[in-house]
TORSE-935921 format. One record per residue (C-alpha): residue in one letter; x, y, z. Coordinates in steps of 0.001 Angstrom, whole numbers, padded with zeros to 6 digits, always signed. Example, Ala and Ser with C-alpha at 12.3 -4.5 7.8 and 13.67 -1.06 7.14 Angstrom:
// residues 2
a+012300-004500+007800
s+013670-001060+007140
//
This chain:
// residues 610
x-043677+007227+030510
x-041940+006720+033803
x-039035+008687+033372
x-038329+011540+035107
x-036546+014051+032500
x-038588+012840+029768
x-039601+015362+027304
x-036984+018225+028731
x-034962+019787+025656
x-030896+018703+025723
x-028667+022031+026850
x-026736+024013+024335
x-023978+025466+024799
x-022279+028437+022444
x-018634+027520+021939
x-017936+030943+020129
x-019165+033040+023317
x-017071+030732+025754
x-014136+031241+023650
x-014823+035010+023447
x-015428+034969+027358
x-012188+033056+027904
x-009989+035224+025375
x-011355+038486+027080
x-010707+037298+030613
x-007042+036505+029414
x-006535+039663+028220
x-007789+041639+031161
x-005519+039445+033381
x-002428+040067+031163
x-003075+044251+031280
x-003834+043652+035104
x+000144+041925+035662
x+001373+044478+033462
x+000156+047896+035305
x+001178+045654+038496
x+004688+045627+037427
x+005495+049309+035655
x+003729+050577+039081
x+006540+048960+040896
x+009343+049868+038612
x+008473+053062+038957
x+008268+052927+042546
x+012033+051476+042303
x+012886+054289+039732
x+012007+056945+042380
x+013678+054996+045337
x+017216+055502+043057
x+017087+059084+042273
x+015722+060108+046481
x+019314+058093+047140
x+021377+060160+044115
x+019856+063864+045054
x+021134+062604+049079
x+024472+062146+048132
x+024665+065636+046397
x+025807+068735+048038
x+023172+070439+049348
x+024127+074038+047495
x+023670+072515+043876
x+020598+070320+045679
x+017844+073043+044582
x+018608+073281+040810
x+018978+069309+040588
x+015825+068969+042956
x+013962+071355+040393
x+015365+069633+037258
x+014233+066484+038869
x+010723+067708+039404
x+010352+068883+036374
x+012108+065435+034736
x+009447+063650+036852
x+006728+065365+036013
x+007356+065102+032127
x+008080+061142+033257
x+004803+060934+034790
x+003009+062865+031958
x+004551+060474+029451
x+003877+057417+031650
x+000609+058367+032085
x+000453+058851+028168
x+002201+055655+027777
x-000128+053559+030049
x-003201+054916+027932
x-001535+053893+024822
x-000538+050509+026397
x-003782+049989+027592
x-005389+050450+024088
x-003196+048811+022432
x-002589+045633+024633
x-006453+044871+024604
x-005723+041822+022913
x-002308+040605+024531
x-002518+037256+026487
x+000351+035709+027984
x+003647+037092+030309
x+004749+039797+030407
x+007887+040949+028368
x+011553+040913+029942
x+012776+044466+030758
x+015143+044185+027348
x+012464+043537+025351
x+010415+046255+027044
x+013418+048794+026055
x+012819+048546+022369
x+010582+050632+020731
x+006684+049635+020967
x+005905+049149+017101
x+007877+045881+016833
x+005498+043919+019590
x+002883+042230+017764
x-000537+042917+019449
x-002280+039670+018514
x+000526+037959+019699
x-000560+034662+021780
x+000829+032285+024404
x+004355+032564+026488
x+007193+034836+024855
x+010240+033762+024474
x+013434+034032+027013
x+015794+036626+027299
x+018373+037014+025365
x+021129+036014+027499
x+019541+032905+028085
x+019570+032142+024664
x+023214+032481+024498
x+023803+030249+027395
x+021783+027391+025761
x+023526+027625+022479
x+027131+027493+024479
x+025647+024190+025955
x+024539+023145+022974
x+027275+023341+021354
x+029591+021389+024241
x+026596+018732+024156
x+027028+018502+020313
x+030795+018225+020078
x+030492+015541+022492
x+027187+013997+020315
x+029837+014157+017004
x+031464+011328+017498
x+029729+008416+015872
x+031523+005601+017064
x+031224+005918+020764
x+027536+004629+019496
x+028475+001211+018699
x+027279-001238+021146
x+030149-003642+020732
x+031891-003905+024587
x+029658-007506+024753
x+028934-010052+022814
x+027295-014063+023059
x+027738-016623+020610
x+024737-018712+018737
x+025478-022091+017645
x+023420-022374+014320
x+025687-025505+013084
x+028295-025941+010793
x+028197-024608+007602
x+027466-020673+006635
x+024650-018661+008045
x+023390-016991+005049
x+020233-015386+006645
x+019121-013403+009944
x+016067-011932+010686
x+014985-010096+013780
x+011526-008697+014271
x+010513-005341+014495
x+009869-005546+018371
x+013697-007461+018854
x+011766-010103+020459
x+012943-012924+018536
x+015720-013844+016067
x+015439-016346+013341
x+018820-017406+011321
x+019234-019823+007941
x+022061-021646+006164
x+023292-023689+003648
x+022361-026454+005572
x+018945-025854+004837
x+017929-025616+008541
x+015799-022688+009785
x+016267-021792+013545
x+014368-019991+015836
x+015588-017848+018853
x+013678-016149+021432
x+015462-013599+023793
x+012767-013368+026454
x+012452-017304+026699
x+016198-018395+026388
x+018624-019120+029105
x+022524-019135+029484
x+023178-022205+027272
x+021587-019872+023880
x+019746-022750+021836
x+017262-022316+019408
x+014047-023474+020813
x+012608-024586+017460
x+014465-025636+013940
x+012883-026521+010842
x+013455-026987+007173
x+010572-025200+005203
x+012709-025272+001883
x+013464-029607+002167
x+017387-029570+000287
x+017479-026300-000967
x+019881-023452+000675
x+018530-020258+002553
x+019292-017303+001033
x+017325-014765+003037
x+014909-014563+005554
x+013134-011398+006733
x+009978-010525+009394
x+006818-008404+007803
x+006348-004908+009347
x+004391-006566+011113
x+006315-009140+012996
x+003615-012064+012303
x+005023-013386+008978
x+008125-014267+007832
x+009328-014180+004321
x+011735-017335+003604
x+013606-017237+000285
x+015788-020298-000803
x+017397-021910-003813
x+014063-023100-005432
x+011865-020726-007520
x+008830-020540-005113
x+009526-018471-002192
x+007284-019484+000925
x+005745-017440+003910
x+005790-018624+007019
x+004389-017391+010600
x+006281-016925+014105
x+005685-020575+014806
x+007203-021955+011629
x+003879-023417+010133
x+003610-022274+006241
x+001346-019665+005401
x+001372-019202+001656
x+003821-020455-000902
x+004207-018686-004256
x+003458-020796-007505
x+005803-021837-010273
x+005694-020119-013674
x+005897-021961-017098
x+009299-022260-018124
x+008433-022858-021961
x+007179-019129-022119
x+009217-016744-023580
x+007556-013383-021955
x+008680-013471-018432
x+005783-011211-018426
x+002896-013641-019337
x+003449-015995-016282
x+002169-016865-012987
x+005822-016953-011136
x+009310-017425-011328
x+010991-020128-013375
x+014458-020170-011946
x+016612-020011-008733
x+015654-016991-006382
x+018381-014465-004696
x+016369-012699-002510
x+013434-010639-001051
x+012324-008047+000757
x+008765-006798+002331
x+007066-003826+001513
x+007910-001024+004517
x+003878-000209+004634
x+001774-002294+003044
x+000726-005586+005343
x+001454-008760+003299
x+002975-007505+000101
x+006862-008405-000813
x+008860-009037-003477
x+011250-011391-004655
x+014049-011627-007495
x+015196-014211-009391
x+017234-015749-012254
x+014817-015609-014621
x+015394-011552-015136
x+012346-010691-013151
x+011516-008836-010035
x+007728-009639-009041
x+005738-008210-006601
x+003394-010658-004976
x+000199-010769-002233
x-000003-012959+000960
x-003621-013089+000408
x-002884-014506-003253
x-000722-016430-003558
x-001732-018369-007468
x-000226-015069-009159
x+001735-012016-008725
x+001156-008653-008534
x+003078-006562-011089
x+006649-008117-013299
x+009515-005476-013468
x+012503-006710-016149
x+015438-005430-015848
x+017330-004305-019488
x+020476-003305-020448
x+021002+000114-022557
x+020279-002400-025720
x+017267-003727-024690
x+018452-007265-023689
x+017731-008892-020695
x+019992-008666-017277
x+019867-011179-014080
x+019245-009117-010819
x+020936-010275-007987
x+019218-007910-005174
x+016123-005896-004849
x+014576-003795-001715
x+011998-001354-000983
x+012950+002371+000122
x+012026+003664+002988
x+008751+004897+002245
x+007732+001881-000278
x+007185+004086-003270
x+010971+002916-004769
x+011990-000612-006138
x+015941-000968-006538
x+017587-003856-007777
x+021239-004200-008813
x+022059-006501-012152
x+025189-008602-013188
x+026018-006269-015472
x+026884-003736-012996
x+023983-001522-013185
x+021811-000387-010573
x+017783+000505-011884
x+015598+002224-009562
x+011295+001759-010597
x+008128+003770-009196
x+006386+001306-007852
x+003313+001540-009743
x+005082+001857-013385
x+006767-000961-014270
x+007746-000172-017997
x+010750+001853-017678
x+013272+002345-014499
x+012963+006186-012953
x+016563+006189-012646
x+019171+003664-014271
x+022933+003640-014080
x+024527+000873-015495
x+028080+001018-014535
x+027532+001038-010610
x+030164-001618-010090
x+032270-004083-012717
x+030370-005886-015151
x+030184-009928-014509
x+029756-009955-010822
x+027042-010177-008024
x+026330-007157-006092
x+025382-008432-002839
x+023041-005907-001277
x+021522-002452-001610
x+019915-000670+001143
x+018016+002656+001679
x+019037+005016+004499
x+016650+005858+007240
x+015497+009280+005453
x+015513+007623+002155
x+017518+009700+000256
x+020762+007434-000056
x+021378+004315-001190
x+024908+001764-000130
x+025161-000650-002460
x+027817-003284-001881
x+029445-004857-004898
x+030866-008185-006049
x+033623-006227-007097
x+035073-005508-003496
x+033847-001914-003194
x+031218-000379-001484
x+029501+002794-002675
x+026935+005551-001773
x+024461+007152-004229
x+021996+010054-004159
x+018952+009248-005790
x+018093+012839-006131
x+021397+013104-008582
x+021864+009819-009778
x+024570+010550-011977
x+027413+009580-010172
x+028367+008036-006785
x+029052+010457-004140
x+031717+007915-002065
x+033295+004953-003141
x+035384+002466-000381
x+037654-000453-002052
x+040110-003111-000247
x+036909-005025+000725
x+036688-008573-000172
x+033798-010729-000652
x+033004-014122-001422
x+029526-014898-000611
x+026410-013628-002788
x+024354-012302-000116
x+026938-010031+001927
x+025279-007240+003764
x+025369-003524+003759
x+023793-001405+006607
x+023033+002209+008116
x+023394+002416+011668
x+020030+003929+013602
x+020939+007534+013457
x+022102+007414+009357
x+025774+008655+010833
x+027490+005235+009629
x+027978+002456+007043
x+028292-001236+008368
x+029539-004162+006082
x+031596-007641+006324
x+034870-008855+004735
x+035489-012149+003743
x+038448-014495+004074
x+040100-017065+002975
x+039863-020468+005550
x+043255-020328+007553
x+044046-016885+005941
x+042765-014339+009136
x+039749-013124+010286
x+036647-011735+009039
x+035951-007607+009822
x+032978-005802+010805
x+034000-002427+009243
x+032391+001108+009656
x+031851+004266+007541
x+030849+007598+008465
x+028339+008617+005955
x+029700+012194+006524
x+033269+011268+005150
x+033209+007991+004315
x+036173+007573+006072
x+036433+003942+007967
x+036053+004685+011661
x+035713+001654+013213
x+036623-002322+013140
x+035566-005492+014710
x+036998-008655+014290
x+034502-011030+014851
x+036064-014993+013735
x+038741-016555+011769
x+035709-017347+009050
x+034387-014777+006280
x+031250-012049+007879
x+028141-012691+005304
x+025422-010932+007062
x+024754-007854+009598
x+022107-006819+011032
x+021678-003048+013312
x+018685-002830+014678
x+017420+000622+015660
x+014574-000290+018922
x+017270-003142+020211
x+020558-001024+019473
x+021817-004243+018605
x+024641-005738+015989
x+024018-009086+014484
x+026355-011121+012664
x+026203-013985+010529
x+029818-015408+009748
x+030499-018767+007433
x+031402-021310+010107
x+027808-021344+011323
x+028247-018892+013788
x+025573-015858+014883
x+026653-013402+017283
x+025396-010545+018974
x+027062-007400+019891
x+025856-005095+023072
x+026136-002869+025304
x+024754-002834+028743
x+024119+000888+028539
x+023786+001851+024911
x+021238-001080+024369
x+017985-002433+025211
x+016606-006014+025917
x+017083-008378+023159
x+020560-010743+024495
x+020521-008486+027615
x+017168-010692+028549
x+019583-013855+028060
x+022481-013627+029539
x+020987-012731+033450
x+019674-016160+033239
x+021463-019029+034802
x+021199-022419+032518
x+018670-024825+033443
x+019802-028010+035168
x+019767-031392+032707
x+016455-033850+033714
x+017708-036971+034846
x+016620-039469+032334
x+017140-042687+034311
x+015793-042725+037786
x+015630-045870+039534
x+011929-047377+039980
x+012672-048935+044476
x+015308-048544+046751
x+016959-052006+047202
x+019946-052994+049378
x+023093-054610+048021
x+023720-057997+049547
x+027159-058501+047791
x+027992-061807+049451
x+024551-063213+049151
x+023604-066641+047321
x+022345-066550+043750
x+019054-067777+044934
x+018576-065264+047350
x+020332-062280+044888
x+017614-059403+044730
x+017756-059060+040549
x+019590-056275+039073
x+017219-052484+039182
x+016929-050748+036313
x+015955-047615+035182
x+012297-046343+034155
x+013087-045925+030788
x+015055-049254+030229
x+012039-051072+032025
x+009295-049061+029115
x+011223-050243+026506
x+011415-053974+027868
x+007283-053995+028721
x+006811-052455+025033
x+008236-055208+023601
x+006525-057836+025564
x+003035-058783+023470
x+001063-058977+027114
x+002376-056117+028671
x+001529-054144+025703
x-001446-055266+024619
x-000536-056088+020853
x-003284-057044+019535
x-003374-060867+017518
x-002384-060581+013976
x-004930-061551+011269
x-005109-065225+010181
x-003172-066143+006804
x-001254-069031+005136
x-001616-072053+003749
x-003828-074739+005122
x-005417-072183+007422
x-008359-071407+005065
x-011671-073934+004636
x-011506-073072+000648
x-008424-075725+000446
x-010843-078316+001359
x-013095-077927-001306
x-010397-079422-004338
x-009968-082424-002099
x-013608-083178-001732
x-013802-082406-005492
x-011009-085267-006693
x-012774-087715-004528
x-016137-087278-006018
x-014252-087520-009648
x-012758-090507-008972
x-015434-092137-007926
x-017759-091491-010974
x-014584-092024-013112
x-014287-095691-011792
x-018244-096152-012536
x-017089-095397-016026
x-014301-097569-016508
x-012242-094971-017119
x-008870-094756-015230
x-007342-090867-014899
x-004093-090042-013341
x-004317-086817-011496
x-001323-084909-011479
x-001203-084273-007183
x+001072-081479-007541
x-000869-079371-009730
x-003376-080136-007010
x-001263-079308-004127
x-000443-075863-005391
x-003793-075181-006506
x-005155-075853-002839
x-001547-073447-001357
x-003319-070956-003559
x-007172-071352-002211
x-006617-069316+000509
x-007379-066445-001249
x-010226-065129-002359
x-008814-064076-005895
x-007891-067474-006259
x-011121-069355-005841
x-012206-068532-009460
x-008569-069737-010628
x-009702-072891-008988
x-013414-073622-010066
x-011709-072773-013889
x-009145-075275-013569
x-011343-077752-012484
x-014051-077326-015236
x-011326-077650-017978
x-010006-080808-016248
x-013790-082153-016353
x-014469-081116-019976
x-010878-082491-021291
x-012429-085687-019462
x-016112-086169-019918
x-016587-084659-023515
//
């Protein structure tokens, strides 16, 4: 066939004998190291007692020299004993050896099919706990974590930012507010002046509530005052939008989408392009990028008697398996995601009946949940005993429906905002140990209320949305990574110069009008003039129209000569009425009007012949 090895059987190979092979060569290896090293303790055993029986007198010197023998002897006897027993029974020992305290201890506690190193002495242990424990007393302290020695400003505009989003790599940052603007910020790409480098409005006139990146990064989930939330991508262009449900139905159940204002939404921690939005309409629904003409599963929210309750907030836990959503009538249910009939857990007096809680959020190993209530408080539950809150914080006000709660990246604090009255101070950035729940730490950010914060765990990042259309970012040069680090290294760009001037000239200032060089102007002033000039731009001639400009007017003309003529061979004098003519022929231009024409005329000949 042309090939050399053709025909030649592929080699096998016997794993279990190579493993066999290998273990067996470890093992002699192991009983090799160890004979090495009781031969030379032994050596150093005898080296000690030839120095003790020197220093003794030399009359007692023959009893101790015979005792010694004799002690030797039995020590050989039982070393040699020992070895043999050793030897059988550390057959199958691979690794080390064992430290000389662990050697000391009696033989039965060594397991013999023991593999890989052993562990250190024991004084080495202790010496590693005592630096452990310095290293942790040092580690205790939660706040010397907060990156918060920096900070830069973003201008979003002038009314509250309502919304941040940052994507899971900290690359970019997008921020909405009530001015119904969407802005875009990228880190890597922006300089020293920190401008947005794109700003859209995806939702027309209606308010953003909340805006969130998929796990992901490519999507992001843009919730406003309408009832259709919309998905957009990094770029701003719209992806999917969710459809409208029929108001007129009375089973929130039995429709295609939400009927009334949204609140908010959150993706799924897992699954690519599912999320889930609430809304006014007593509803939570669960919804599919990839289909967008229906949702995925309704979950209602009741009270104890059955009626329906508004949620105002809804997220995902940690692992995606949870739904939570808080209600106006203070209660806080909990769903499996897959059974959507009744809540796993339900508490209904989380916070005061009648207002908005604001935000609940999972901690990082998803077994507590902050929720931050309308009623100025903010509390921490165990969803493994849902019976009661295990810390409750009060004296913090709030004014906005979409404050924010947070964990910090290593679940040792509790971040949330204060508001304020306009004139009346400055809004707070206030921390929680989730130990004690004792408040640790404050920032004051602005003399305008804190509505949303944002810690991100890659970034090590704080950022803040306040209501006079501010978004900051708090940092640290050695506590954080990238993200406004990126920015603020970068000098700002120089301003283009618009208006450049198209020739040198000189300035004669003395010099007669006829021999003044005209005035320069710029580029730009100069496009403008030669777009308005017909020529210059090549407008192209308009289309021809008006009266008298058309060869149909002719026709009624030629008409009302030929009548009169025939009319005077009849004897018959007619008085045309010429203004009825005139307008008829300002009307023959168009086509429409020809008919109106040839009509006119044939009643004006039938009134006159018949």
């Amino acid at each position: 066939m042309g090939f050399t090895g053709f025909g030649k059987k592929a080699r096998t190979f016997d794993l279990e004998a190579m493993f066999e092979q290998t273990r067996r060569t470890a093992v002699e290896r192991s009983r090799k190291t160890l004979e090495a090293r009781e031969k030379e303790e032994e050596m150093n055993r005898e080296k000690e007692l030839r120095r003790q029986n020197e220093d003794i007198e030399p009359t007692s010197s023959g009893a101790h020299v015979v005792r010694d023998c004799s002690k030797s002897s039995s020590r050989d006897t039982s070393s040699s004993e020992s070895e043999e027993s050793s030897g059988s029974s550390d057959d199958e020992l691979i690794g080390p050896p064992l430290p000389l305290k662990m050697m000391e201890e009696p033989s039965n506690h060594i397991e013999e099919d023991i593999l890989g190193p052993l562990p250190p002495p024991l004084y080495e242990e202790v010496e590693e706990d005592d630096d452990d424990d310095g290293d942790s007393e040092e580690e205790e302290n939660p706040v010397q974590k907060i990156p918060d020695s920096h900070e830069i400003t973003l201008k979003h505009g002038t009314k509250t930012v309502s919304a941040l989003g940052l994507d899971p790599s900290g690359a970019r940052l997008v921020t909405g507010g009530y001015d119904y603007d969407v802005k875009f910020w990228d880190f890597a790409g922006m300089d020293a002046s920190f401008k947005a480098f794109r700003s859209l409005q995806p939702c027309e006139c209606h308010q953003i509530k909340s805006l969130q990146y998929s796990n992901t990064g490519d999507m992001i989930l843009v919730v406003s005052g309408s009832s259709q939330a919309k998905v957009i991508d990094r770029d701003g262009f719209e992806v999917m939008e969710c459809i409208k449900g029929d108001q007129y139905i009375v089973d929130m159940a039995n429709t295609k989408g939400h009927t009334a204002m949204l609140h908010t939404g959150s993706w799924h921690p897992k699954i690519k392009g599912e999320f889930m939005t609430c809304s006014n309409d007593a509803t939570v629904r669960t919804w599919e990028v990839e289909n967008p003409r229906k949702q995925r599963s309704v979950f209602k929210p009741r009270t104890m008697q059955g009626k329906k309750v508004i949620p105002t907030t809804c997220t995902y836990s940690r692992d995606g398996n949870l739904i939570a959503a808080a209600c106006q009538n203070g209660s806080i249910q909990i769903w499996d995601r897959n059974m959507t009939v009744h809540p796993k857990f339900h508490y209904k007096q989380a916070h005061d009946p009648g207002t908005d809680t604001s935000c609940v959020a999972f901690s990082y190993d998803g077994n507590v949940l902050a929720s931050r209530g309308g009623d100025d408080t903010l509390k921490l539950w165990d969803i493994r005993q849902f019976n009661k809150p295990l810390f409750s914080a009060s004296g913090l006000p709030t004014m906005f429906p979409m404050t924010d709660c947070c964990f910090s990246p290593d679940d040792k604090l509790i971040v949330t905002g204060t508001s304020v009255q306009r004139g009346c101070g400055s809004g707070k950035l206030v921390f929680f140990e989730r130990r004690t729940f004792q408040r640790v730490y404050e920032i004051d950010i602005t003399d305008a209320s804190v509505v949303r914060c944002l810690w991100h765990p890659k970034l090590n990042q704080i950022m803040v949305g306040t209501g006079n259309g501010l978004a900051k970012v708090y940092y640290d040069p050695n506590k954080s990574q990238r993200g406004a680090k990126l920015c603020v290294v970068k000098t700002q760009r120089k301003a283009k110069q618009a208006e450049t001037l198209t020739q040198d000239y000189i300035i004669t200032p003395h010099a007669l009008p006829m021999f003044r060089e005209p005035r320069q102007r710029s580029t730009r002033k100069q496009l403008e003039k030669d777009r308005l000039d017909p020529l210059k731009s090549h407008k192209p001639e308009p289309p021809v129209a008006g009266p008298g400009l058309s060869p149909k007017p002719c026709l009624p003309k030629l008409n009302l000569t030929m009548r009169k003529q025939r009319m005077s061979q009849n004897g018959k004098s007619v008085k045309f009425e010429d203004s009825h003519m005139s307008a008829v022929c300002m009307r023959g231009s168009d086509i429409g009007q020809f008919w109106t024409v040839l009509f006119f005329f044939f009643n004006e000949i039938k009134n006159t012949f018949l």
